[in-house]
C-alpha positions as CSV (number, residue, x, y, z in Angstrom):
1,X,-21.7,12.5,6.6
2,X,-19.2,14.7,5.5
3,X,-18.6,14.4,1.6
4,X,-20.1,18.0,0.8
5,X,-16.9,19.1,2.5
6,X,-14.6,17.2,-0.3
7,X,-12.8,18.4,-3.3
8,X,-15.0,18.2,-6.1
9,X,-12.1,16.4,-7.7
10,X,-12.3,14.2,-5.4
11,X,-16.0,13.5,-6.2
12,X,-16.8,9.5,-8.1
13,X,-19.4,10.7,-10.4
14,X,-17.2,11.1,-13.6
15,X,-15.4,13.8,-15.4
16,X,-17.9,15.3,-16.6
17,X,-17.6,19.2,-15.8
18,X,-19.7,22.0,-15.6
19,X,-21.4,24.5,-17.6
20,X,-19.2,27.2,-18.4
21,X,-19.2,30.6,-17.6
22,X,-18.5,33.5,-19.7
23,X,-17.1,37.3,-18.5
24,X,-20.1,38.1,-21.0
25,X,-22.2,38.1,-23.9
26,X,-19.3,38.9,-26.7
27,X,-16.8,36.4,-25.4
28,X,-19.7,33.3,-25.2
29,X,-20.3,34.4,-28.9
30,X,-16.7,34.3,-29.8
31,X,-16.1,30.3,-27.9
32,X,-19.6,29.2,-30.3
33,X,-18.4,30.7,-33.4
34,X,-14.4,28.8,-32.1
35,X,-15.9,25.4,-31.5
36,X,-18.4,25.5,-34.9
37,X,-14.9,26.0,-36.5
38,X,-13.3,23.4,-35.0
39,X,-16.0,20.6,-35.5
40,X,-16.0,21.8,-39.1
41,X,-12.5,21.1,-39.8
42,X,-12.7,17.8,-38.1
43,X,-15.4,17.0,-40.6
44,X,-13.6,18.2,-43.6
45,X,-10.4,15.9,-42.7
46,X,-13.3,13.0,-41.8
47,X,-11.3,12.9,-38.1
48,X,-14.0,11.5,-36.0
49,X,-11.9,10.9,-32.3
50,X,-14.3,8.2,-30.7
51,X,-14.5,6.0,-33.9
52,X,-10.7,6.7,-34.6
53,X,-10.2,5.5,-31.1
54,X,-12.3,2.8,-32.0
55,X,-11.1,1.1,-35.0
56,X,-7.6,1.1,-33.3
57,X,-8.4,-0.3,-30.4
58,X,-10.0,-3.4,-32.2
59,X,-7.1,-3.3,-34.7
60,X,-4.5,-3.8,-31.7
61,X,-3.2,-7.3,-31.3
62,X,-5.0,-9.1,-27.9
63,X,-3.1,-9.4,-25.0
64,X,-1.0,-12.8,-24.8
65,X,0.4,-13.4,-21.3
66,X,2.7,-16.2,-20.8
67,X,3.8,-17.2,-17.2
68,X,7.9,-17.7,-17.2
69,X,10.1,-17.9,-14.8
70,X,11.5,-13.6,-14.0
71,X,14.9,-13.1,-15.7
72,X,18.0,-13.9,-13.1
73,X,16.3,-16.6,-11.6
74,X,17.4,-20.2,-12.5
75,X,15.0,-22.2,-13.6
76,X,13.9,-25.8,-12.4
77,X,14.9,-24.4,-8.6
78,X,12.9,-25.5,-6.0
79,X,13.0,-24.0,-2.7
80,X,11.3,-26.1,0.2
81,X,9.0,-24.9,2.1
82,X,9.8,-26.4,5.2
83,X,12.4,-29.3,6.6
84,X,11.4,-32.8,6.4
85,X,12.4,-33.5,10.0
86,X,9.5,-31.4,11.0
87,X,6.5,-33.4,11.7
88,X,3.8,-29.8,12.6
89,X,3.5,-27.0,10.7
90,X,6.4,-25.2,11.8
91,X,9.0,-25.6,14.0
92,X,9.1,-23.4,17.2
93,X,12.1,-21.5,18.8
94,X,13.9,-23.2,21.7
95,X,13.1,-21.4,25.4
96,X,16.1,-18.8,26.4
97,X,17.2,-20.2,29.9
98,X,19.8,-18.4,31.8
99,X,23.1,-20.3,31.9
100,X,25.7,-17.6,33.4
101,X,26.4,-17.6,37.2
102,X,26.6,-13.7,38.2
103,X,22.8,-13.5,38.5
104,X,21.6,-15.3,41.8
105,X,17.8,-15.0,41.2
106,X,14.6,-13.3,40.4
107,X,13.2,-11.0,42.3
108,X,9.6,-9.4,42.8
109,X,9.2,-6.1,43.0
110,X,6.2,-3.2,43.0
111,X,3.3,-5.0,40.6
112,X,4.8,-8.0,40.1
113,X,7.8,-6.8,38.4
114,X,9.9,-9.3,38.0
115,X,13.7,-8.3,38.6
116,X,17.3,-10.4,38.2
117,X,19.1,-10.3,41.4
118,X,22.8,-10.4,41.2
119,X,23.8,-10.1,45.0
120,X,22.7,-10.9,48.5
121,X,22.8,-6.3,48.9
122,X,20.5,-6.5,45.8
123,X,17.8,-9.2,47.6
124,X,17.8,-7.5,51.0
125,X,16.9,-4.0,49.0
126,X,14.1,-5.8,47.4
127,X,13.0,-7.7,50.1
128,X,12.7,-4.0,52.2
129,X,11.1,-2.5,49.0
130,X,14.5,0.0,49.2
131,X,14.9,1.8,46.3
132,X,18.1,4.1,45.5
C-alpha cells in the first residue's frame, strides 16, 4: 500500500541504477569517449573482472567446517538438564505462605482488592470503607 513512499534504496529489485543524466551534449560526449578508454585498456592488459572473479572463486579451497568444542570450555562436560529426583518436566516453585505474626488478616476492599490487615483500627476502617 504504501511502497511508492520508500527510499528507492530501500527498493528489492537489484542494484541496478538508472540511466544517467548529463548537464549536456559536450559532457555526455566526454563520459563515451572516458569509458571507450577505459574498456580499451582493460583489453590491452586482458583484465576481464567477471572471469577474473571467476577463476578465483573456483580456485579457492571449499569450505571445511568442523564442529569442536569453543575454546575455554572443557571438554567431555556434561551439564544435566534437569535433576533425577524430578519425575515431570520441571519442577515448580513452592507457594509463598505468610509465616510472620504482625499481619492479622486479609482484607477486601473497593473491587475486590485484596488488602493485609495489621490491626483491629485497620479492619474497622475497611469494614466502614474509611479511607485516610
Amino acid at each position: 500500500m504504501s511502497m511508492h513512499l520508500h527510499h528507492p534504496s530501500l527498493s528489492l529489485g537489484g542494484k541496478r541504477k538508472g540511466k544517467v543524466k548529463f548537464r549536456n551534449a559536450e559532457e555526455a560526449k566526454k563520459a563515451r569517449e572516458l569509458d571507450a578508454s577505459w574498456k580499451e585498456l582493460q583489453k590491452k592488459w586482458e583484465v576481464d573482472a567477471d572471469q577474473k572473479r571467476r577463476t578465483r572463486a573456483m580456485k579457492a579451497p571449499a569450505l571445511d567446517y568442523k564442529l569442536s568444542t569453543p575454546i575455554g570450555r572443557p571438554t567431555g562436560h556434561n551439564i544435566p538438564s534437569r535433576a533425577d529426583s524430578v519425575l515431570g518436566p520441571v519442577s515448580s516453585k513452592a507457594i509463598p505462605q505468610y509465616t510472620g505474626t504482625k499481619m492479622i488478616g486479609v482484607g477486601t476492599m473497593h473491587k475486590s482488592n485484596a488488602v493485609p490487615i495489621f490491626s483491629n483500627e485497620e479492619a474497622h476502617d475497611i469494614a466502614t470503607m474509611r479511607r485516610g
